[in-house]
N, C-alpha and C positions, 0 to 999 in steps of 0.2 A: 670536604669539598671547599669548606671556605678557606683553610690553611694553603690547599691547592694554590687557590685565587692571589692570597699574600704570598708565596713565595713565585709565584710566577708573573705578579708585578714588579718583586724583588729584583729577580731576574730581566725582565724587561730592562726597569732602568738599569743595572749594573752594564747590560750591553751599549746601551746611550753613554752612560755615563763612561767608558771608555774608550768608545767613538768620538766623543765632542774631546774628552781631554786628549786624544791623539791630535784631532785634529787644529784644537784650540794650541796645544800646548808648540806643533809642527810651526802654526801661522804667527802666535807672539815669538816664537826665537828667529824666524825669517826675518820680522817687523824689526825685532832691537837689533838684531846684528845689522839691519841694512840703515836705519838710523846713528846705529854708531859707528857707522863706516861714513855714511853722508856728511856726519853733522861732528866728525871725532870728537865724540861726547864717550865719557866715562860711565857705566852704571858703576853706582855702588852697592855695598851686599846691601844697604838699607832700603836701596830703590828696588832691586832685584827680588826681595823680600815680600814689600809692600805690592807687586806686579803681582807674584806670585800666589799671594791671599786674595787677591781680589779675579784674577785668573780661575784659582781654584774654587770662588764662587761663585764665578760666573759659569761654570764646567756645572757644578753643583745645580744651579737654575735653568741651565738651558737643557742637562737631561730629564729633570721632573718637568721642563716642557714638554719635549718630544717624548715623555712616555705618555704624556696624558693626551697629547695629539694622537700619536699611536694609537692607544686606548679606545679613545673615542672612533678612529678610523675604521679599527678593526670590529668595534660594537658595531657599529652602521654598515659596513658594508662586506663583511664576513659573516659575526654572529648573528645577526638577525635573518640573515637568507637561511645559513644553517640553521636554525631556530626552526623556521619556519619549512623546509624541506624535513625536519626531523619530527616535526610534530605531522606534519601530512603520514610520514611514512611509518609512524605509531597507528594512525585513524586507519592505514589499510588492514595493518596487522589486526587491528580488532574489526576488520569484515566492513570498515567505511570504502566503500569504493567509487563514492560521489564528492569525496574531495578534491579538488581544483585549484590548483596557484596560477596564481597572475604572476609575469615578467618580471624581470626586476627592471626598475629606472637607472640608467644609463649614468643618472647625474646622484643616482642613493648607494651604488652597489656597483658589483662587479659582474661584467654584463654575460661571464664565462658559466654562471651558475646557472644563467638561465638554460645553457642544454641540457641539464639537469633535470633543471623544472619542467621542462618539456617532454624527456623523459619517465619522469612521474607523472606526467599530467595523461601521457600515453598510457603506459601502466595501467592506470585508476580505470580508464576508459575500458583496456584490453578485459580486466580482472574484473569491472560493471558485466561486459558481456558475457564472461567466458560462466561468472553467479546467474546470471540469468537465466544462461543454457541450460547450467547444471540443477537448479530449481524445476526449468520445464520439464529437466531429463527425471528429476526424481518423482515429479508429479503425475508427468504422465506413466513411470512406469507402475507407480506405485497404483494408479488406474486400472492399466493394462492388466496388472496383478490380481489383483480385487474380483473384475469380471471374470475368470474363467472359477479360481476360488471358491465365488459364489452358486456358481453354477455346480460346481461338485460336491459342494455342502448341500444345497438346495435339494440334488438329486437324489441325495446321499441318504438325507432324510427320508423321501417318500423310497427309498428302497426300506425302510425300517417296517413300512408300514404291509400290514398283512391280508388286506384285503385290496391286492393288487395281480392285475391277470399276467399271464407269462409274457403277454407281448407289450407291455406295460414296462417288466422288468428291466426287458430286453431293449425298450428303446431307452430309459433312463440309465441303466450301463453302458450305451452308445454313447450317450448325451455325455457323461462321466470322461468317457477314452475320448472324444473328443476334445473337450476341455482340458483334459492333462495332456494332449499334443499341442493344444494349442500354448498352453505354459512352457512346454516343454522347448517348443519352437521358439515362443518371445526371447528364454533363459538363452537360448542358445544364439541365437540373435546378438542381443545385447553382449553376451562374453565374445563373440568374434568382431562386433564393432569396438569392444572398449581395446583390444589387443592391438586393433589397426589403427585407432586413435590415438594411443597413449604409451603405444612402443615404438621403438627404433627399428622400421621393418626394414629388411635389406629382401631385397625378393630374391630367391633361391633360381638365377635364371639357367635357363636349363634351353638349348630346340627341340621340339616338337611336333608335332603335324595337327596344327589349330582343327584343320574339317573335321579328324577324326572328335577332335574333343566336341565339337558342339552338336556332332551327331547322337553320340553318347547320350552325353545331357539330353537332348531332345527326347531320345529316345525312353528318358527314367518318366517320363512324363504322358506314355503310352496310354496307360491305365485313362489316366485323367480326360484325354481328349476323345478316347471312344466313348467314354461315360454320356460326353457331350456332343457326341456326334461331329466333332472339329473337322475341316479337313487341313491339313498340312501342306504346305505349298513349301519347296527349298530349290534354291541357287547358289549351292555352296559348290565353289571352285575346289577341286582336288588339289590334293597334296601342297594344303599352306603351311608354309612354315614357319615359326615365329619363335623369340630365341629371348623366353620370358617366363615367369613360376606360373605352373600350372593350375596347381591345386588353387591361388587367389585368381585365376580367369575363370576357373570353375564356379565361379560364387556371382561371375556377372551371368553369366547364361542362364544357374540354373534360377535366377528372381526375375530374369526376361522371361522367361519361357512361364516360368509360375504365373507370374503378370497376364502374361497374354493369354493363357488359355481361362484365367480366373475370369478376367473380365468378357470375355468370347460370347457370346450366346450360342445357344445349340443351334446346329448347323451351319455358325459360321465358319472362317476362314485365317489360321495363322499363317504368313509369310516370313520364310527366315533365309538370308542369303548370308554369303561371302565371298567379298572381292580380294583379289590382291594386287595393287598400283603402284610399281613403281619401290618404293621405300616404304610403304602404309596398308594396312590391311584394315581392310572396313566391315563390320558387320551391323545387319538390321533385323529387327526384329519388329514385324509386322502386323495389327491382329484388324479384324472391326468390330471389334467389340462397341464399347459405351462411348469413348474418346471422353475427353475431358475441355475443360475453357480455359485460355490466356491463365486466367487468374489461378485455377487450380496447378498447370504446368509449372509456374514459375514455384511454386511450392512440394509438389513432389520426390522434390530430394530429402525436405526434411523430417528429422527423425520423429514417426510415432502419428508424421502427417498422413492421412486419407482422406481423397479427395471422395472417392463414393463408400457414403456409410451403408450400405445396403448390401456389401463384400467384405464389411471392418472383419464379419465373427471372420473372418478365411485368413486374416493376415493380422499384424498389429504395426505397420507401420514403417518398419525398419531397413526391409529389403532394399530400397533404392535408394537411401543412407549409405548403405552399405557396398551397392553398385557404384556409387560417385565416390567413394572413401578409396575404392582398389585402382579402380579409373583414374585419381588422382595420385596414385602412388607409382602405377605404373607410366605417369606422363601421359596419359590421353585425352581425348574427349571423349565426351558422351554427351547427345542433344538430343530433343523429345518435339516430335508433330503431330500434332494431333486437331481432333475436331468431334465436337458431341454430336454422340448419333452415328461417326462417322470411322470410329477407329483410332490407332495410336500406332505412332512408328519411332521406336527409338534406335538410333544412330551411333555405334560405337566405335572408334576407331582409333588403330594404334600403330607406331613403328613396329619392324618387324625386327629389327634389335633395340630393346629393352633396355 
């Protein structure tokens, strides 16, 4: 590195140095030939001589100026921002994502570096949040994991045990299929969001007839709302058509529908419509369930969140992750109204070319 250093100073001055004796050498034979045209003076080779060595050491002192000018120019206002963006951009690499440059001075440096530093400073910021998430995302799954786990270990044991009655058996081998659906469902969850998160989705668009799809779905969810005495209310428009992948619209209905009748009480009321206006196709999904507050809404989208823990064991969090992840793939909205005590209506709505 340091031989580097000496010959690339070497080099430095060697390009001054025959810069200045171009220039030097161009301006004294301008100067003598206009003086000995002016003044018909003769040089002789002694004078010409004498011009020459002092010329040639003048060429000699003024390139070891201008490299050391150079030098120090290029220390202050090159190397040191480089410096200083290359040691930032080490501290990321080793997982620092709270480092921060300041601008450069306009009067220290060159002020083109700072969109640089601006985009590091961006970087650190993006790469702070995106550690965060992914800390939340391994903690909480690592949670989510634990709980059902434990519940199949726990059960697992008292199935060892021998002085246990048949219906005994039978409900801690429930207790068991339950909790391996519920892993089973988290597992499956998190591999369909890390796919639409983390891939290059191109949606497979295809036209369709939307009513038929959301009848479907509704209808996978039969079992569930006689259980509960639900009643179903719908306003779905015939024959809509919408020219989009299907199998990712399947995934908002079927966590709307789950949603609604989850939080429902027995004998309430689901409402599910479909309009079609113009360019836009709208659908809602209606229940009165429990309804939630301001503060819970505004957090519902995210991952692993639940607003009512008294439904956590029915879900773990993901589904409406997941409905705002396709929602935004396929350019839509999706909005949520609600009120405790009072129900939840969420709002979906998309072009009908995709």
């Amino acid at each position: 590195m340091k031989y580097k250093r000496i010959l690339k100073a070497i080099n430095h001055y060697f390009i001054f140095f025959l810069l200045v004796a171009f220039v030097v050498t161009c301006c004294m034979m301008l100067f003598l030939s206009t003086i000995a045209k002016s003044l018909d003076i003769t040089f002789t080779e002694e004078n010409l001589s004498v011009a020459a060595k002092i010329t040639f050491l003048n060429v000699v002192l003024l390139s070891g100026l201008f490299t050391i000018i150079d030098f120090t120019r290029r220390k202050l206002t090159v190397h040191r921002p480089v410096k200083k963006i290359t040691v930032a951009a080490e501290k990321m690499m080793q997982g620092d994502f709270n480092i921060r440059l300041n601008p450069i001075n306009e009067h220290f440096g060159d002020e083109s570096f700072n969109e640089i530093i601006s985009c590091i400073n961006k970087m650190a910021l993006e790469l702070s949040s995106v550690e965060t998430l992914r800390n939340d995302f391994v903690s909480n799954v690592s949670h989510e994991l634990k709980t059902p786990l434990s519940v199949i270990s726990n059960y697992a044991t008292l199935l060892k045990s021998e002085n246990i009655t048949e219906e005994e058996r039978l409900q801690y081998a429930n207790e068991i299929e339950n909790s391996c659906k519920r892993l089973s469902n988290l597992i499956s969850n998190i591999l369909k969001l890390n796919k639409l998160e983390n891939q290059q989705i191109f949606p497979k668009s295809a036209e369709y007839n939307l009513s038929e799809q959301i009848c479907e779905c509704l209808l996978q969810f039969e079992t569930s709302w006689e259980k509960k005495n639900i009643n179903i209310e719908t306003d779905i428009e015939d024959e809509v058509k919408i020219n989009s992948d299907a199998e990712l619209l399947s995934h908002i209905w079927n966590n709307l529908f789950s949603n609604a009748i989850k939080f429902t009480e027995n004998g309430g009321t689901v409402f599910v419509s479909l309009k079609s206006d113009g360019d836009y196709i709208t659908a809602k999904v209606r229940d009165t369930g429990c309804g939630m507050s301001p503060e819970v809404g505004l957090r519902i989208f995210d991952k692993f969140y639940q607003g009512d823990t008294s439904h956590s064991v029915q879900g773990n969090g993901l589904g409406l992750s997941l409905v705002r992840r396709v929602v935004d793939i396929m350019q839509g909205e999706i909005n949520v109204e609600s009120e405790i005590g009072k129900g939840s209506t969420f709002t979906v709505k998309f072009k009908k070319n995709i």
